[in-house]
C-alpha positions as CSV (number, residue, x, y, z in Angstrom):
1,X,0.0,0.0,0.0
2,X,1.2,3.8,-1.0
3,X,1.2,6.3,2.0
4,X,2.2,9.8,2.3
5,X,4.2,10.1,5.8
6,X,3.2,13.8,7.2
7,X,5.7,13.3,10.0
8,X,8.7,11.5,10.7
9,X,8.4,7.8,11.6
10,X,11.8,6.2,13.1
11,X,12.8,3.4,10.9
12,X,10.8,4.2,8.1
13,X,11.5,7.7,6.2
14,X,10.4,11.5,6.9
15,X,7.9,13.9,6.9
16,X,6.8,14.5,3.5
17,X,7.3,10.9,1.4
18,X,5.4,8.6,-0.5
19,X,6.6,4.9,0.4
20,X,4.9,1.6,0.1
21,X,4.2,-0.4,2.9
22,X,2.6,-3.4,4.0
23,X,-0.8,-2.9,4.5
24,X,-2.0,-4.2,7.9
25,X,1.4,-1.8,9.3
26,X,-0.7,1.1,7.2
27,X,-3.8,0.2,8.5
28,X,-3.2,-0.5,12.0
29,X,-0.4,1.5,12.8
30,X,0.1,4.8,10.4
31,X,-3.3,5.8,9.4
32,X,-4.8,5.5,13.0
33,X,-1.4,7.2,14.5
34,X,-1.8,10.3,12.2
35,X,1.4,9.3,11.1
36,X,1.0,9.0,7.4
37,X,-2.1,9.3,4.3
38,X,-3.1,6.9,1.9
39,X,-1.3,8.2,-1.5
40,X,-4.3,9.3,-2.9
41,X,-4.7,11.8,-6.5
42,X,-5.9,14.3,-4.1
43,X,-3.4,13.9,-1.6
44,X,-0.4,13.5,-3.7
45,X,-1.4,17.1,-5.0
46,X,-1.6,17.9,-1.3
47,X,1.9,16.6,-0.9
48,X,3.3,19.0,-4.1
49,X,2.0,22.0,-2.6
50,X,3.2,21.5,1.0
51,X,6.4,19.9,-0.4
52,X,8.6,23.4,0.3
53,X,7.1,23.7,3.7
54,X,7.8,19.9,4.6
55,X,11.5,21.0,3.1
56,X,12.2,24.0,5.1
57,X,10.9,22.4,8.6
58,X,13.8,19.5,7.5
59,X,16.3,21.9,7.1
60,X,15.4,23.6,10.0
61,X,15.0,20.4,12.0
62,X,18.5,19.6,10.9
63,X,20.2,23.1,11.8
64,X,18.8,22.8,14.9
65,X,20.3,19.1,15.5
66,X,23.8,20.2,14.5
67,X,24.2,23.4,17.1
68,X,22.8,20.7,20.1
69,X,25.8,18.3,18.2
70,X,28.1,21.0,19.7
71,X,26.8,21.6,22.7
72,X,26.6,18.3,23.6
73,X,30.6,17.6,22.4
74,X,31.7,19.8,25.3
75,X,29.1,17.9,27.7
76,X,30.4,15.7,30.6
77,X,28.1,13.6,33.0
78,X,29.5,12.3,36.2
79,X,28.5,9.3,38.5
80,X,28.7,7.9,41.6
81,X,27.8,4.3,42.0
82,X,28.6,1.4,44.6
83,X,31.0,-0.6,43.2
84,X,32.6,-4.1,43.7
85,X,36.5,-4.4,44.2
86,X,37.3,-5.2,40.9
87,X,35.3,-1.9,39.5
88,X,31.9,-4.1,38.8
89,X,29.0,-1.8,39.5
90,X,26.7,-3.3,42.1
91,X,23.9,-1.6,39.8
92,X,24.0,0.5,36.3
93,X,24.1,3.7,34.5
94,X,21.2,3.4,32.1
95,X,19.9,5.3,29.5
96,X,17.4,7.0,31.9
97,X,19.6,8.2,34.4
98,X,21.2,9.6,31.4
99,X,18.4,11.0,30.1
100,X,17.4,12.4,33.6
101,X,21.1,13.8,34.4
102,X,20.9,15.4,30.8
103,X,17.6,16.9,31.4
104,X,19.0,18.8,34.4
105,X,21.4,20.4,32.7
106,X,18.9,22.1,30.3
107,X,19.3,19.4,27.3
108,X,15.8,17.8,26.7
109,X,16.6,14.7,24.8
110,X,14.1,11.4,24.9
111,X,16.4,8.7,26.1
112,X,15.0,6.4,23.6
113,X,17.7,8.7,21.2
114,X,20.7,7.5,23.2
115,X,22.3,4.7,21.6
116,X,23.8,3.1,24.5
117,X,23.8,-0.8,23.6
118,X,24.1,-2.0,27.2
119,X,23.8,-0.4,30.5
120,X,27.0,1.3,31.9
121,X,28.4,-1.4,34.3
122,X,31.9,-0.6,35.5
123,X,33.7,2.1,36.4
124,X,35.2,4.6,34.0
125,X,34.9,6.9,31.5
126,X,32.6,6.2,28.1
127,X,31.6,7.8,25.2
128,X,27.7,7.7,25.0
129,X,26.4,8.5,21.3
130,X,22.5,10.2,20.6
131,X,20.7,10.1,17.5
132,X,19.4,14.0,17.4
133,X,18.2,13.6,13.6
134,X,18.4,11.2,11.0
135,X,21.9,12.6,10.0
136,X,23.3,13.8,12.9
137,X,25.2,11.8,15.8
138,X,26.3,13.5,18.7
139,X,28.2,12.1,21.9
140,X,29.2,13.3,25.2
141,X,31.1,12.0,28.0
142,X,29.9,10.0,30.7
143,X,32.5,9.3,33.9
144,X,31.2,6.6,36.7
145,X,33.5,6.9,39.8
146,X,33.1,5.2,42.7
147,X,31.0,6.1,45.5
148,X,32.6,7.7,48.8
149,X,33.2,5.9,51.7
150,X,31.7,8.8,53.8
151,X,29.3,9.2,52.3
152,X,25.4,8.4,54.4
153,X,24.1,5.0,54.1
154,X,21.0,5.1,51.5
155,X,23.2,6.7,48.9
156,X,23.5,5.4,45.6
157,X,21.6,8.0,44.1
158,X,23.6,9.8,41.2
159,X,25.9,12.9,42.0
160,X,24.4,16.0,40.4
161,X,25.5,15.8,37.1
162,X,28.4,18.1,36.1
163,X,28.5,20.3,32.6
164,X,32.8,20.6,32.2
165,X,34.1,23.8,31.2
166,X,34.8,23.9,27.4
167,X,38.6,23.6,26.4
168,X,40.5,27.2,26.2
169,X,41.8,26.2,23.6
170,X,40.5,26.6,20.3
171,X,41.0,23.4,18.1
């Protein structure tokens, strides 16, 4: 079946174009979502006239993805977890807490856009990357240290998360 998407479905192509698909996904997921049209005469001419709009929104979309790309690069997230001798976390770092920590610091990114195969489980420092559009990667730095000695029993929340201080240095 012929749809028109008229917003961006993950997986399956962006706002504005006309893909075939299997019919029971059409029917049971992107008509009754809003997330696409049936490619219709009379929607097809819809699509030609909104076409430049639908193009502008993408550009804008993807301006706007590329100046959080370098906010985020000078982004780094800190940790503090109970951990096991050996550096073994007795828990994990997981994509909500990062999507929590990163929230706090005034970046609102769903943490289904953090491509973070497993849950951090050791200590260290890791590179986590995001998906901000379909052609832009970002990644910031995430460090999990240790949790203090001194610290009150009932801890193992997370430390506030830190935003570094950008490099002096221009590259």
């Amino acid at each position: 079946m012929e749809i028109i998407l008229i917003r961006d479905v993950d997986n399956l192509g962006l706002t504005g174009q006309v893909l075939k698909v299997a019919p029971g996904y059409a029917r049971n997921f992107l008509l009754p979502t809003g997330a696409a049209l049936p490619a219709s005469p009379g929607n097809l001419k819809m699509l030609a006239r909104k076409r430049a709009e639908f193009e502008a929104r993408a550009r804008a979309e993807k301006e706007q993805a590329a100046t959080l790309k370098n906010r985020l690069a000078d982004l780094r997230l800190s940790f503090r977890r109970k951990a096991g001798e050996k550096g073994k976390l007795y828990g994990a770092v997981t994509a909500m807490d990062l999507a929590e920590a990163l929230k706090a610091n005034g970046f609102d990114i769903d943490r289904k856009r953090l491509r973070l195969s497993e849950p951090v489980k050791t200590l260290g420092d890791f590179e986590v990357p995001v998906r901000l559009h379909q052609d832009v990667v970002a990644s910031f730095r995430v460090q999990v240290l240790p949790e203090d000695e001194g610290r009150p029993e009932g801890g193992g929340q997370e430390a506030p998360a830190e935003k570094s201080a950008p490099p002096e240095a221009a590259e």
